[in-house]
TIKE-633939 format. One record per residue: residue number from 1; z, y, x of N, C-alpha, C, O in turn. Coordinates in steps of 0.001 Angstrom, whole numbers, plus 500000, padded with zeros to 6 digits. Layout:
! residues N
+-----+--------+--------+--------+--------+--------+--------+--------+--------+--------+--------+--------+--------+
:   n :   n.zz :   n.yy :   n.xx :  ca.zz :  ca.yy :  ca.xx :   c.zz :   c.yy :   c.xx :   o.zz :   o.yy :   o.xx :
+-----+--------+--------+--------+--------+--------+--------+--------+--------+--------+--------+--------+--------+
: NUM :      Z :      Y :      X :      Z :      Y :      X :      Z :      Y :      X :      Z :      Y :      X :
...
+-----+--------+--------+--------+--------+--------+--------+--------+--------+--------+--------+--------+--------+
//
This chain:
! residues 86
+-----+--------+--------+--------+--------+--------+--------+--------+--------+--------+--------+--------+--------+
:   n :   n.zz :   n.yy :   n.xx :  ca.zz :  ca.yy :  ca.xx :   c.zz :   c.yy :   c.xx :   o.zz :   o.yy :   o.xx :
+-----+--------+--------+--------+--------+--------+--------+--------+--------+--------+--------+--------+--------+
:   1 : 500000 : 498829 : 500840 : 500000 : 500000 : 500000 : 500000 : 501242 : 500891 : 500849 : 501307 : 501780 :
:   2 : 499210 : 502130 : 500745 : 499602 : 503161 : 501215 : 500858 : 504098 : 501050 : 501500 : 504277 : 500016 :
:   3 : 501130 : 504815 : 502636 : 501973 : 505356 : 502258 : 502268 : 507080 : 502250 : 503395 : 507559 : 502370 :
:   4 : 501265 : 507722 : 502116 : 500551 : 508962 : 501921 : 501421 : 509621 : 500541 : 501030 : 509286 : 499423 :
:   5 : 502575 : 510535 : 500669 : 503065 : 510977 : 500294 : 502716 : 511732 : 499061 : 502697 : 512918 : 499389 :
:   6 : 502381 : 511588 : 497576 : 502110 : 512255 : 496720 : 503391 : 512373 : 495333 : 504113 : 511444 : 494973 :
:   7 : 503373 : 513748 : 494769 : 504269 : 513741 : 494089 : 503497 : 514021 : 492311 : 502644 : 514818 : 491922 :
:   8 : 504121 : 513175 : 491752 : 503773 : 513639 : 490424 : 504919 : 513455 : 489374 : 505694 : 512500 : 489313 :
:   9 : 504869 : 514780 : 488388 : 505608 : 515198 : 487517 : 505680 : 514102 : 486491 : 504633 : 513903 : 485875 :
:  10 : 507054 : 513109 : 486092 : 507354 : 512286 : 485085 : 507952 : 512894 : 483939 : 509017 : 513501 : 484051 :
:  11 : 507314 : 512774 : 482769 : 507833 : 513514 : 481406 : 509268 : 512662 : 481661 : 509508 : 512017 : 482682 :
:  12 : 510185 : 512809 : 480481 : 511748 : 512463 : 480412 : 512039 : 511293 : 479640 : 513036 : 510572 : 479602 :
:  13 : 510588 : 511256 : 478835 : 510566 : 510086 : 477680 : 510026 : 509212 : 478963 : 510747 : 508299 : 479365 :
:  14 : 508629 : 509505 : 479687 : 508290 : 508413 : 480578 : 509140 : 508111 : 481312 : 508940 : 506930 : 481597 :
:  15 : 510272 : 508585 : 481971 : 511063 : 507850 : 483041 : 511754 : 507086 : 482729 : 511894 : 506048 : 483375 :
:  16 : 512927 : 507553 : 480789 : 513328 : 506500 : 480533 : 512677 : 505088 : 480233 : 513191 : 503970 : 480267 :
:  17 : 511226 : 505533 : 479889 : 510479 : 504246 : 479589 : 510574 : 503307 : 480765 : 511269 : 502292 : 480714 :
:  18 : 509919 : 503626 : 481750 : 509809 : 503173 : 483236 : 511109 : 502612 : 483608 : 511006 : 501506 : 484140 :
:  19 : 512004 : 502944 : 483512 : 513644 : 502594 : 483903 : 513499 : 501099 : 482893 : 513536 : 500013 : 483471 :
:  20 : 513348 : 501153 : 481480 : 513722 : 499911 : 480799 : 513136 : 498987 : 480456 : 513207 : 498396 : 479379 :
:  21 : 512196 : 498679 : 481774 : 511084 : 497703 : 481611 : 511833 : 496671 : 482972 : 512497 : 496898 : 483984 :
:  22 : 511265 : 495466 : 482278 : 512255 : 494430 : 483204 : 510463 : 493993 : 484436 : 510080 : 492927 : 484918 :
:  23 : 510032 : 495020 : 484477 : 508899 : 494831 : 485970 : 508379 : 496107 : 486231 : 508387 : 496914 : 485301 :
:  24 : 507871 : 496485 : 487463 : 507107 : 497445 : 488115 : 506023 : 497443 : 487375 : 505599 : 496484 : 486730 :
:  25 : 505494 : 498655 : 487461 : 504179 : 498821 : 486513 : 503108 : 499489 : 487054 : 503200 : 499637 : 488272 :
:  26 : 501927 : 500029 : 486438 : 501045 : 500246 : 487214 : 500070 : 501188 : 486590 : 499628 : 500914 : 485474 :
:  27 : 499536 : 502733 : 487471 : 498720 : 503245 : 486414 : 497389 : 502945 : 486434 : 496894 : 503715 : 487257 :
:  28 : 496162 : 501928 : 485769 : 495292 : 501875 : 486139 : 494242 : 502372 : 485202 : 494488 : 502939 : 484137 :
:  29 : 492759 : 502056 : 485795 : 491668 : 502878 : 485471 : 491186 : 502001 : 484500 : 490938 : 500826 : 484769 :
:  30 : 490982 : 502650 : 483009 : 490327 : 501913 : 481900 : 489218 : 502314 : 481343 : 488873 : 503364 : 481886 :
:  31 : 488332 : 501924 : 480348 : 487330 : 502390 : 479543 : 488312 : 503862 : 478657 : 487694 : 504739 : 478053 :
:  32 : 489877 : 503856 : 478760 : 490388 : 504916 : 478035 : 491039 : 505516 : 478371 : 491812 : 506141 : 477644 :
:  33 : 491001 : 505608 : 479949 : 491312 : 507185 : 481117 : 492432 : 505931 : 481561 : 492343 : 504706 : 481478 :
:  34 : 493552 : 506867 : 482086 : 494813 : 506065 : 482573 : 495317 : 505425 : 481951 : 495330 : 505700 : 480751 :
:  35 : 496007 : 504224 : 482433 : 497131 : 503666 : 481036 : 497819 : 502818 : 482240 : 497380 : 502076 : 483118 :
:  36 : 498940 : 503223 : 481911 : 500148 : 501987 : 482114 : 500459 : 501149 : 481931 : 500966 : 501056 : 480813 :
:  37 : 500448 : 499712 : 482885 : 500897 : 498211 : 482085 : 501274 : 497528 : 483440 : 500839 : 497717 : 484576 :
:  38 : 502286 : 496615 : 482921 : 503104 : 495817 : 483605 : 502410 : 495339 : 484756 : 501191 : 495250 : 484608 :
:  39 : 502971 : 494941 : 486096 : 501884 : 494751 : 487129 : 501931 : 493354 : 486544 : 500949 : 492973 : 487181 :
:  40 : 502267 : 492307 : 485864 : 502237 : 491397 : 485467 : 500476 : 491356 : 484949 : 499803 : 490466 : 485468 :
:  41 : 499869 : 492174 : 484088 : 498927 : 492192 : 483765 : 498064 : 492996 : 484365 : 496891 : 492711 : 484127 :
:  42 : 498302 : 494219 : 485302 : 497434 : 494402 : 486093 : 498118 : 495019 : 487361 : 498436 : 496188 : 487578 :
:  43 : 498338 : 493172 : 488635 : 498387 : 493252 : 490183 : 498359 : 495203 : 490467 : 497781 : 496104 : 489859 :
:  44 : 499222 : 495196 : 491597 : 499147 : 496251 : 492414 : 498026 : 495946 : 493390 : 497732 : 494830 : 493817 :
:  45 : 497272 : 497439 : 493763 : 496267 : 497025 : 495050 : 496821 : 497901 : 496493 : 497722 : 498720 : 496675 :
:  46 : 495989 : 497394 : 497208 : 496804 : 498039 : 498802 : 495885 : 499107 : 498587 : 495824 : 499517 : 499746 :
:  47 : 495165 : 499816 : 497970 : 495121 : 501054 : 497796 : 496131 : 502704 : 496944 : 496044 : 503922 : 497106 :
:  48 : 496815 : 501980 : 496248 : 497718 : 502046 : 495053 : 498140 : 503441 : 496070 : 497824 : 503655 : 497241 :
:  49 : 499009 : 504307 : 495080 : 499650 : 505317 : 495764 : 501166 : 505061 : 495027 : 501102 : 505080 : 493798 :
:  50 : 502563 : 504818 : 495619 : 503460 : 504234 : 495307 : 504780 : 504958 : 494984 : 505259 : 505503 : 495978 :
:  51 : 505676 : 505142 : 493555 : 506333 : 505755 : 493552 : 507977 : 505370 : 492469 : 508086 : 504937 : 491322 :
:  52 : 508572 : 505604 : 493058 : 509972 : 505304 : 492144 : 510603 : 505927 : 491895 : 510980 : 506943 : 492479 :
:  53 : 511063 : 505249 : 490428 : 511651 : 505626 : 489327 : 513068 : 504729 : 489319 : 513012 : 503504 : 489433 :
:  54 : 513825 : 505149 : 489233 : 515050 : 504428 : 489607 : 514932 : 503540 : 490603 : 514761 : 503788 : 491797 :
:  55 : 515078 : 501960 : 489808 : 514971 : 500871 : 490586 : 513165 : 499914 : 490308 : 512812 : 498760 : 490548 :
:  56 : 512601 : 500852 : 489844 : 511415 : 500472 : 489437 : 509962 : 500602 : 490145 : 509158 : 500393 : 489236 :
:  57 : 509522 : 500757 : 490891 : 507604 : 501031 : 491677 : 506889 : 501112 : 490522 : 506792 : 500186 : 489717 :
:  58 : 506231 : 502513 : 490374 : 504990 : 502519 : 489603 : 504152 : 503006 : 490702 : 504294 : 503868 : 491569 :
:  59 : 503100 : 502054 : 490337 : 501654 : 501951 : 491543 : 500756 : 502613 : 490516 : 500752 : 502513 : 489289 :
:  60 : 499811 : 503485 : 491545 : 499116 : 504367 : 490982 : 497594 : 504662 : 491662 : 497300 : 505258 : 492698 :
:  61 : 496590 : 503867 : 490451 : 495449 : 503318 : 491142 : 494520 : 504876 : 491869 : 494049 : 505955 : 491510 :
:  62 : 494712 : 504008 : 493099 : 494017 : 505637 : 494007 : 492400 : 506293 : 493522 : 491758 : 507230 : 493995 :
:  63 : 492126 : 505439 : 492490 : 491222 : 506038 : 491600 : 491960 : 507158 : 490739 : 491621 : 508310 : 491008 :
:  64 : 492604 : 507045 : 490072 : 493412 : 508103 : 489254 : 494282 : 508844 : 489459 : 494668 : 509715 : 488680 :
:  65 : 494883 : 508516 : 490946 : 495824 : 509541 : 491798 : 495390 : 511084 : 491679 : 495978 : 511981 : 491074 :
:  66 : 494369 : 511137 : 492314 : 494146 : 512508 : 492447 : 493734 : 513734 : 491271 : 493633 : 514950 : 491431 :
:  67 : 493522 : 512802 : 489906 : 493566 : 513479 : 488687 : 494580 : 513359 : 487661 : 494383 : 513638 : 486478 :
:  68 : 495701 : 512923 : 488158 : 496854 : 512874 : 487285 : 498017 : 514221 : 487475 : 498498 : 514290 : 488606 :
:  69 : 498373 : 515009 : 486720 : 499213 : 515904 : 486672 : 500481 : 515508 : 486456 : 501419 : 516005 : 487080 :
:  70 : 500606 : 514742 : 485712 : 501840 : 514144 : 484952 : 501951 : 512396 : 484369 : 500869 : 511934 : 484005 :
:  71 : 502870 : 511684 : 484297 : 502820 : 510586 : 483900 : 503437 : 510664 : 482899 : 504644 : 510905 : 482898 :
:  72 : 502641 : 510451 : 481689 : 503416 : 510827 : 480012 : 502943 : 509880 : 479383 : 502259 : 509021 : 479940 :
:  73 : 503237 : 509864 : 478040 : 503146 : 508554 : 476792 : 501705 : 508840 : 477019 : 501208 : 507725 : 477174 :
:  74 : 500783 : 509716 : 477121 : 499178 : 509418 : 476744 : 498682 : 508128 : 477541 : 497599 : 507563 : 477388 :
:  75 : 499744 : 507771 : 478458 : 498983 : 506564 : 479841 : 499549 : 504940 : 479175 : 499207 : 503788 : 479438 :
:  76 : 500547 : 505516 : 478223 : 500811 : 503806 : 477500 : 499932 : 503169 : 475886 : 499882 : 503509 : 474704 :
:  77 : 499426 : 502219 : 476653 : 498440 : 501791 : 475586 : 498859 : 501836 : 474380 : 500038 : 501990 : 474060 :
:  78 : 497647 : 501664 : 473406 : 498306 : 501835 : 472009 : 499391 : 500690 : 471483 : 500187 : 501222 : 470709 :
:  79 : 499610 : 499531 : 471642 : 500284 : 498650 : 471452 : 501642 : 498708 : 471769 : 502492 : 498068 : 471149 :
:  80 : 501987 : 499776 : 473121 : 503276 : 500036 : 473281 : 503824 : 501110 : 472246 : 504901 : 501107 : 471650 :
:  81 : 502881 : 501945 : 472203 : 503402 : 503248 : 471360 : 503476 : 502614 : 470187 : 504377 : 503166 : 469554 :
:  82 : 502950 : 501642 : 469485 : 503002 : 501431 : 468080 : 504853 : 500608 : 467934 : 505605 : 500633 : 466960 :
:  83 : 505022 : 500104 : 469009 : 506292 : 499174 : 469002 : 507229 : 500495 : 469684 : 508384 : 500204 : 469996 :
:  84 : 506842 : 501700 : 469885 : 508252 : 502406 : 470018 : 508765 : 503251 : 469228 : 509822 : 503862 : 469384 :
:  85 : 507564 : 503344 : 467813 : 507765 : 504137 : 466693 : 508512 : 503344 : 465549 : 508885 : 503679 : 464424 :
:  86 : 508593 : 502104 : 466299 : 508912 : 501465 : 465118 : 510497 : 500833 : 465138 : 510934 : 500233 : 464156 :
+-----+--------+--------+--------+--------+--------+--------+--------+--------+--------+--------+--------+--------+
//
């Protein structure tokens, strides 16, 4: 993984999210911009740009590094958001 120092702004809802997930996660590149999901379903790469949240690594595909401002609910697929409204 690289280790090239980048900082990005976590909304307050995303960190608690990130904190209460029982795995590291990952922001990768979709047909629907960024989205977040368990590295369980999508591996970290040794390109990744790497960052923590408590006790947690969110890897951040160096495709989408350099256009991300913030890591907020728009990066969690619809399937998560539907199970946190509910």
């Amino acid at each position: 993984m690289t280790a090239k120092p980048i900082s990005f702004k976590i909304t307050a809802e995303m960190e608690e999210y990130i904190r209460a997930r029982s795995t590291d996660l990952r922001v990768a590149t979709t047909c629907e911009g960024p989205l977040m999901f368990s590295v369980r379903i999508s591996p970290p790469k040794a390109t990744d740009q790497i960052i923590l949240v408590g006790d947690r690594k969110v890897y951040i595909s160096a495709v989408q590094a350099p256009y991300i401002k913030a890591i907020d609910d728009k990066m969690l697929p619809r399937c998560a958001l539907e199970k946190k409204r509910k």
